[in-house]
Structures are given as C-alpha cells and as structure tokens.
N, CA, C and O atoms as a GROMACS GRO file, in nm:
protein
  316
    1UNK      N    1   0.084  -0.118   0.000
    1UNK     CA    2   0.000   0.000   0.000
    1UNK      C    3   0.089   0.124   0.000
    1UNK      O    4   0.207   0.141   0.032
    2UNK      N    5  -0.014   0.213  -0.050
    2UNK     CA    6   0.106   0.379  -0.074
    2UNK      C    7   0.066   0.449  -0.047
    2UNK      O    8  -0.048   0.437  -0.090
    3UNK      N    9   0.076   0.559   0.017
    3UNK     CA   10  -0.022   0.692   0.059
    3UNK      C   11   0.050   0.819   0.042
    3UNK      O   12   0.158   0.856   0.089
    4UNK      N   13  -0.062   0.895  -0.063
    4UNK     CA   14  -0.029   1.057  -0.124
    4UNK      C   15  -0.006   1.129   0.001
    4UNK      O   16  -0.093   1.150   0.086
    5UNK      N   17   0.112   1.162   0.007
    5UNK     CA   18   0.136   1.285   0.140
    5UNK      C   19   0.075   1.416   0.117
    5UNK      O   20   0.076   1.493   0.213
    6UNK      N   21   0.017   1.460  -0.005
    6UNK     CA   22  -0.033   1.588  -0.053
    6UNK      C   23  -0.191   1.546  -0.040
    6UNK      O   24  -0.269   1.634  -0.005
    7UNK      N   25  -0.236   1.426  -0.066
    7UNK     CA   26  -0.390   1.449  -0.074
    7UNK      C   27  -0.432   1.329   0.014
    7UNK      O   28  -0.554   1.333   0.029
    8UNK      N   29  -0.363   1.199   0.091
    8UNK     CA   30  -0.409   1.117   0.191
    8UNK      C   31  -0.440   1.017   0.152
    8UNK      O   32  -0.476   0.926   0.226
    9UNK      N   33  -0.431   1.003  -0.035
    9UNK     CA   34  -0.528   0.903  -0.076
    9UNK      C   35  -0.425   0.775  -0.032
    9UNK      O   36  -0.304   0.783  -0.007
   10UNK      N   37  -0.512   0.658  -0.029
   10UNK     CA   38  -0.386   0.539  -0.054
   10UNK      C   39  -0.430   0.425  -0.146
   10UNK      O   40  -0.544   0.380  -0.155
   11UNK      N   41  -0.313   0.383  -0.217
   11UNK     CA   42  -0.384   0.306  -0.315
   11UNK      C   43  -0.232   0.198  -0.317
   11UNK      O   44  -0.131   0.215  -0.248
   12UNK      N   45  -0.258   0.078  -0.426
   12UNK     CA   46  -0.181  -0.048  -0.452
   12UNK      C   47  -0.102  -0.001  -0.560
   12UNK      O   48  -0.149   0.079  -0.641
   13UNK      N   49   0.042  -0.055  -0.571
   13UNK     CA   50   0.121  -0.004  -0.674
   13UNK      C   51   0.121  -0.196  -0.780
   13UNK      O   52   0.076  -0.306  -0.748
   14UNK      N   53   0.166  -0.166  -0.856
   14UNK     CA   54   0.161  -0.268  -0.980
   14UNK      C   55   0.053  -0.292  -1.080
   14UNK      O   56  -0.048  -0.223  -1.097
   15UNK      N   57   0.085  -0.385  -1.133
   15UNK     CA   58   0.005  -0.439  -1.280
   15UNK      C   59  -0.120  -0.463  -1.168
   15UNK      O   60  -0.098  -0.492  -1.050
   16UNK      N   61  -0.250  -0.447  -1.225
   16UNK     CA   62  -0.369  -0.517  -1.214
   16UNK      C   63  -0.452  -0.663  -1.278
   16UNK      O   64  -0.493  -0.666  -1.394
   17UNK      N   65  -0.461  -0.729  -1.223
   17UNK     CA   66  -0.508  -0.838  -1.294
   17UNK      C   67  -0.694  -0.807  -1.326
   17UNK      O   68  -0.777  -0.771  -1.242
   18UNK      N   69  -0.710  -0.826  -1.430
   18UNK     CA   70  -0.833  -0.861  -1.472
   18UNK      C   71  -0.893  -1.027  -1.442
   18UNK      O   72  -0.865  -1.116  -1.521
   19UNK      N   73  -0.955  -1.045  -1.350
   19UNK     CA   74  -0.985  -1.178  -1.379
   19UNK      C   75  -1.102  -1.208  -1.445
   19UNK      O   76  -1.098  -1.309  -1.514
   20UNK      N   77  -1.208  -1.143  -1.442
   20UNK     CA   78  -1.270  -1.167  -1.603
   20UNK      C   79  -1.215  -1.266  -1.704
   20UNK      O   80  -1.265  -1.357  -1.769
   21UNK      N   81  -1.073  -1.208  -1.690
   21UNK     CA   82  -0.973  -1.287  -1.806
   21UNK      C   83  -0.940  -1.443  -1.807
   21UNK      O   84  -0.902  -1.513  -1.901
   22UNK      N   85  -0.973  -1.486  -1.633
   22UNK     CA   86  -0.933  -1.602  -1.613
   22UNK      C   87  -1.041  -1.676  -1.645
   22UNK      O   88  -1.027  -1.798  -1.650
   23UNK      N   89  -1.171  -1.616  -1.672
   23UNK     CA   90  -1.274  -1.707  -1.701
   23UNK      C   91  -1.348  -1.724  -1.832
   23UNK      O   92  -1.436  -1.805  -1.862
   24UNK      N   93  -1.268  -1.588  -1.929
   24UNK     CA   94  -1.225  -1.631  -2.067
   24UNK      C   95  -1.153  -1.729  -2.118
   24UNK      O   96  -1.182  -1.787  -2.223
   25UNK      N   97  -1.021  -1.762  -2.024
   25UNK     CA   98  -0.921  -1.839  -2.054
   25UNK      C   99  -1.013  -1.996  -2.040
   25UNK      O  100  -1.038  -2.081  -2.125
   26UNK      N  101  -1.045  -1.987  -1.897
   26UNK     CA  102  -1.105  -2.108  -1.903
   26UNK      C  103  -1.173  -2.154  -1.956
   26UNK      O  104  -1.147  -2.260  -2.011
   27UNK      N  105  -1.329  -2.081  -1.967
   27UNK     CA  106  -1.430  -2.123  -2.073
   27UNK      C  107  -1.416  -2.141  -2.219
   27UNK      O  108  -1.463  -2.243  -2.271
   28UNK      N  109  -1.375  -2.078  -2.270
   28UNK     CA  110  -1.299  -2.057  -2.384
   28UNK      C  111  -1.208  -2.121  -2.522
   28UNK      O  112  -1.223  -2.169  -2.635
   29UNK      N  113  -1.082  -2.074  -2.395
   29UNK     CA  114  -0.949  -2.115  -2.461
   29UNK      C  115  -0.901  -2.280  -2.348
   29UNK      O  116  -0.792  -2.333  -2.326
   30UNK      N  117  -1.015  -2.307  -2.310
   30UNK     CA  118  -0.956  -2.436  -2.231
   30UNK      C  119  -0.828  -2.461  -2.188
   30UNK      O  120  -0.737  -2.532  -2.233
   31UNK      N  121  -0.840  -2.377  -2.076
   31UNK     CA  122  -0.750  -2.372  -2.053
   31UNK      C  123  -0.718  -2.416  -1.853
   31UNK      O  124  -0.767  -2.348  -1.763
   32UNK      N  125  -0.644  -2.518  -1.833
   32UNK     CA  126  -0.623  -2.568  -1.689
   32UNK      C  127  -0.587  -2.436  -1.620
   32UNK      O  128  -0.553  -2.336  -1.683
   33UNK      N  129  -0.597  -2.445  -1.471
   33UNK     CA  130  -0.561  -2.386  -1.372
   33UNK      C  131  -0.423  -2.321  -1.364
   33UNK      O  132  -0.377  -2.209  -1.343
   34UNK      N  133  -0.366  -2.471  -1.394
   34UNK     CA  134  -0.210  -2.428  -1.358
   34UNK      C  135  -0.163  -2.367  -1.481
   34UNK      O  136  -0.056  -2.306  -1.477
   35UNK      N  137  -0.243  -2.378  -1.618
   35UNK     CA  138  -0.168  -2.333  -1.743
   35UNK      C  139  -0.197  -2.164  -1.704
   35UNK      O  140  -0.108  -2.083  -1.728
   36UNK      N  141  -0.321  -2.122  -1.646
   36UNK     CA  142  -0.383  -1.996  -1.613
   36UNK      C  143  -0.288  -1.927  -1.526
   36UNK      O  144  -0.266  -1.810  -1.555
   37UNK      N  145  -0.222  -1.980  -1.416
   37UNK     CA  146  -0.161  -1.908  -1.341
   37UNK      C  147   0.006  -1.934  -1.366
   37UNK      O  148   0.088  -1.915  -1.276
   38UNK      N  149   0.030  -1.965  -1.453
   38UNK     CA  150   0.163  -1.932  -1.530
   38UNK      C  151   0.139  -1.818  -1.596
   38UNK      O  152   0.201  -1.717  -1.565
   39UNK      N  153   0.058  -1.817  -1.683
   39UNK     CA  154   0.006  -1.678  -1.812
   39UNK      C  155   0.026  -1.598  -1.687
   39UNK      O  156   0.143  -1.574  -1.656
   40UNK      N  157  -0.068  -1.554  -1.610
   40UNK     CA  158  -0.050  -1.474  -1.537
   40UNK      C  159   0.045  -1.474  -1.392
   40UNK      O  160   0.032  -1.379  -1.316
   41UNK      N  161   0.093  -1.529  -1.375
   41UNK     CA  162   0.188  -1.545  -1.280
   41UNK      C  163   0.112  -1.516  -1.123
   41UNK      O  164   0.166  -1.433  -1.050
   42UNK      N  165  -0.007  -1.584  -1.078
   42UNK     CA  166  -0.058  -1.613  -0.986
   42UNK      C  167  -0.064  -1.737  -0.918
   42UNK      O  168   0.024  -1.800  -0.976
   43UNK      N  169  -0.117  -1.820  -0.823
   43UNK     CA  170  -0.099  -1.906  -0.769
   43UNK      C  171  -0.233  -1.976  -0.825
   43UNK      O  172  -0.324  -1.908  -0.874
   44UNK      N  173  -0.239  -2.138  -0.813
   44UNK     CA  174  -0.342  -2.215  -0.949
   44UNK      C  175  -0.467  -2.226  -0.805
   44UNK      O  176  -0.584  -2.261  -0.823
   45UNK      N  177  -0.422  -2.198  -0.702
   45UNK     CA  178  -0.555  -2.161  -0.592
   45UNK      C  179  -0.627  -2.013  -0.636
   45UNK      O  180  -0.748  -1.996  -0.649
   46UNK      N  181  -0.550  -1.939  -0.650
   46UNK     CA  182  -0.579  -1.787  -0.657
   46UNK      C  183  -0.648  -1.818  -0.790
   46UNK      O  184  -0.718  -1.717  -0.794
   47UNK      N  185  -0.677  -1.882  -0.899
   47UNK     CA  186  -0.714  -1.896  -1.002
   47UNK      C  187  -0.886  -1.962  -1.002
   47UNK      O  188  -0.980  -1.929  -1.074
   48UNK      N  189  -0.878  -2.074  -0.880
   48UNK     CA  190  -0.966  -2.170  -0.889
   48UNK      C  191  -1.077  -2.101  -0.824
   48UNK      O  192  -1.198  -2.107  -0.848
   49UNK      N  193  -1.002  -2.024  -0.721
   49UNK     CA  194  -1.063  -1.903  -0.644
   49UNK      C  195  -1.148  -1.816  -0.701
   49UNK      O  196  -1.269  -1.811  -0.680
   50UNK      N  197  -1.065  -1.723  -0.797
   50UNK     CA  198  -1.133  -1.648  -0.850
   50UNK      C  199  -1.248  -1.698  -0.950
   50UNK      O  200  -1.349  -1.628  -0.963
   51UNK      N  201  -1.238  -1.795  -1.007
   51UNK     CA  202  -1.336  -1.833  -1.128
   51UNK      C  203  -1.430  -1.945  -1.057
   51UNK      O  204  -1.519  -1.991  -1.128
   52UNK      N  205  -1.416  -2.002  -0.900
   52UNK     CA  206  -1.569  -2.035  -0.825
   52UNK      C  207  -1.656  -1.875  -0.815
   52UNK      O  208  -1.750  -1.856  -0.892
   53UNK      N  209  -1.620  -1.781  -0.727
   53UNK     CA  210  -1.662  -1.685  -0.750
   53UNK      C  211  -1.745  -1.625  -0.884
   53UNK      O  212  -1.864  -1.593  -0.886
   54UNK      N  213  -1.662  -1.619  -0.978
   54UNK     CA  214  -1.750  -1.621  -1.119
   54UNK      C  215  -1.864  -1.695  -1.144
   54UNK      O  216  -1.980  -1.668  -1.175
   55UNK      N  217  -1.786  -1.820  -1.116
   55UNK     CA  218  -1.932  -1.968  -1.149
   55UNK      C  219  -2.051  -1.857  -1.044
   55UNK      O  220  -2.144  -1.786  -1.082
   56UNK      N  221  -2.002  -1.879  -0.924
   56UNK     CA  222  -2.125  -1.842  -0.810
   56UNK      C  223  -2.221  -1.713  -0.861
   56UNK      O  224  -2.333  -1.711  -0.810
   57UNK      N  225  -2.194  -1.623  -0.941
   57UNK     CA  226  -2.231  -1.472  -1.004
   57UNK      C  227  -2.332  -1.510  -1.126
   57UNK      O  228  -2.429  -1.445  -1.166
   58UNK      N  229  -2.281  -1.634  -1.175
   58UNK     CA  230  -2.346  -1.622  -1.299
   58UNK      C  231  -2.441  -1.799  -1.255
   58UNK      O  232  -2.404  -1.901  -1.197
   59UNK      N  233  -2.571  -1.755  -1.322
   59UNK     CA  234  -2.652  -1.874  -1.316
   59UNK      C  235  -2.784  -1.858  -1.427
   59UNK      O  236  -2.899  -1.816  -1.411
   60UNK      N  237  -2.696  -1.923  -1.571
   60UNK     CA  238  -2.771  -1.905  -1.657
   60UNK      C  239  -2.917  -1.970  -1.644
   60UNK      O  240  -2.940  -2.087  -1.616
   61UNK      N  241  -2.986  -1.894  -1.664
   61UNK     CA  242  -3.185  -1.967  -1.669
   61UNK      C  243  -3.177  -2.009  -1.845
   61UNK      O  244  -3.128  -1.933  -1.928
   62UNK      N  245  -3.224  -2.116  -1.872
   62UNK     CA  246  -3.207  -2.190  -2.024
   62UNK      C  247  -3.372  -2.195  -2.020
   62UNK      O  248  -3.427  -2.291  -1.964
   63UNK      N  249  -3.452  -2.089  -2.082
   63UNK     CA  250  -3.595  -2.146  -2.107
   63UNK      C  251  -3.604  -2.327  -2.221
   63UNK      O  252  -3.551  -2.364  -2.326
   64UNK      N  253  -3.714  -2.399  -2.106
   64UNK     CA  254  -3.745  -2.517  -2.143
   64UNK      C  255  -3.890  -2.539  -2.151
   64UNK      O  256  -3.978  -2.485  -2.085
   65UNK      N  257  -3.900  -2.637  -2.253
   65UNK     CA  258  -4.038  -2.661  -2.256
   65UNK      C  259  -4.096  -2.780  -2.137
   65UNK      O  260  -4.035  -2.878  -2.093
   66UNK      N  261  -4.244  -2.730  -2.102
   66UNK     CA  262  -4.262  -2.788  -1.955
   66UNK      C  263  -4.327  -2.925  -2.009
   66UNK      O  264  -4.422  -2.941  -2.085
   67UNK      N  265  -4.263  -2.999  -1.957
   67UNK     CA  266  -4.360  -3.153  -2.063
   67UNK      C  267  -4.451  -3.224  -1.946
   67UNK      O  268  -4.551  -3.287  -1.978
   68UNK      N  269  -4.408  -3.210  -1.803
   68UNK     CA  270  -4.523  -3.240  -1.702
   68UNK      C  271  -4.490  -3.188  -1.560
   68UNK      O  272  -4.392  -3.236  -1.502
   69UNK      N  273  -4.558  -3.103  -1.510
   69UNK     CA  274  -4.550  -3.037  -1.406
   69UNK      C  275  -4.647  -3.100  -1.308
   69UNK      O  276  -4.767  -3.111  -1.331
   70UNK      N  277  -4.591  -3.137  -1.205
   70UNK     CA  278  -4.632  -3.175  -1.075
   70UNK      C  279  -4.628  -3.113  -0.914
   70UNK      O  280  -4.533  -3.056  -0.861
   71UNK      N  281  -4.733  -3.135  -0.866
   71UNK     CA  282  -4.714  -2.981  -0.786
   71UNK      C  283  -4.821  -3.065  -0.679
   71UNK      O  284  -4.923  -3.123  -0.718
   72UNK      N  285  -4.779  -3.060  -0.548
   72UNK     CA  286  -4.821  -3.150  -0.455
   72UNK      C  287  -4.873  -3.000  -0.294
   72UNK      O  288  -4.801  -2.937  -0.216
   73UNK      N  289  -5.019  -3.004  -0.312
   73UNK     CA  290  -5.043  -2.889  -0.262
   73UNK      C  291  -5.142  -2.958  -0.127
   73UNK      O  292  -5.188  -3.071  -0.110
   74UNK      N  293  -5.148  -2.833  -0.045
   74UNK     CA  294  -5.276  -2.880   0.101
   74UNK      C  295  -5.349  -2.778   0.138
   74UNK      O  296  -5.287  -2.680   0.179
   75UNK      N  297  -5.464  -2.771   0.136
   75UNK     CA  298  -5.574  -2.695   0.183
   75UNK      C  299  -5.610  -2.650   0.271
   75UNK      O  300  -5.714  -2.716   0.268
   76UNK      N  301  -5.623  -2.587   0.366
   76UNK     CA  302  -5.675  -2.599   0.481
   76UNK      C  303  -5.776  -2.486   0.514
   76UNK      O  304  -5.779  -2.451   0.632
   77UNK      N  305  -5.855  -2.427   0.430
   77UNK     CA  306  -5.991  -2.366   0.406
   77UNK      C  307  -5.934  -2.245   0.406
   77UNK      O  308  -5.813  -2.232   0.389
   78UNK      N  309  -6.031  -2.125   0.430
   78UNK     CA  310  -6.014  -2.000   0.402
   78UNK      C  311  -6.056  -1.965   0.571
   78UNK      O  312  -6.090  -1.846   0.576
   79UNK      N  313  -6.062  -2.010   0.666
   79UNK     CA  314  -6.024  -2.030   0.787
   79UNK      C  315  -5.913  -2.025   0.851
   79UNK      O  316  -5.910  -2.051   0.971
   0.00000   0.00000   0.00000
C-alpha cells in the first residue's frame, strides 16, 4: 500500500489483474488452472478461487419446454 502525502489518498502499486480474463481463458481457450496461473503469474488456488466466485455470479436460466409439471399442494380452508 502507498499513501499521497499531498492528498491522503492510498492506493496499490503494480500491474492489475483482470480476472474476467481467467474465465475467458477457461471457458474458452480451455484452458487448466495451472496453465492460467503461469500466463498470469498467480498461484493455481488464486485462479480456482477467482473463477468459483465467477461460477457463483453467474446462473444461466435456459428457457425449457414444460412436458409435465407436478405440484403437490394442502388446503386448509379459508379459515
């Protein structure tokens, strides 16, 4: 961490990783863990890490056709 002596701010010095990128690589360009964190020079946890996270964000809905719906219900009056 670094902090502006003129304005207080503090911020991280180096390259930024996009990981977006790691879940291009994967989906994609099929690409393993450990091949992912060579490209980028991270650890193949820090990889598996970041792209459960992704999985967890994204949860595609695939409309399907309903061929039999079953639905098991109980009454108990308007009482």
């Amino acid at each position: 961490m670094y902090k502006c002596h003129a304005c207080g701010k503090q911020f991280r010095g180096g390259n930024r990783i996009n990981y977006d990128l790691f879940w291009q690589e994967y989906l994609y360009n099929k690409q393993t863990y450990q091949e992912i964190s060579n490209r980028y020079g991270v650890s193949a946890s820090t990889v598996k890490r970041k792209i459960a996270t992704i999985i967890e964000e994204c949860h595609p809905v695939i409309p399907q056709k309903v061929v039999f719906l079953l639905i098991d219900t109980t009454y108990f009056g308007r009482n």
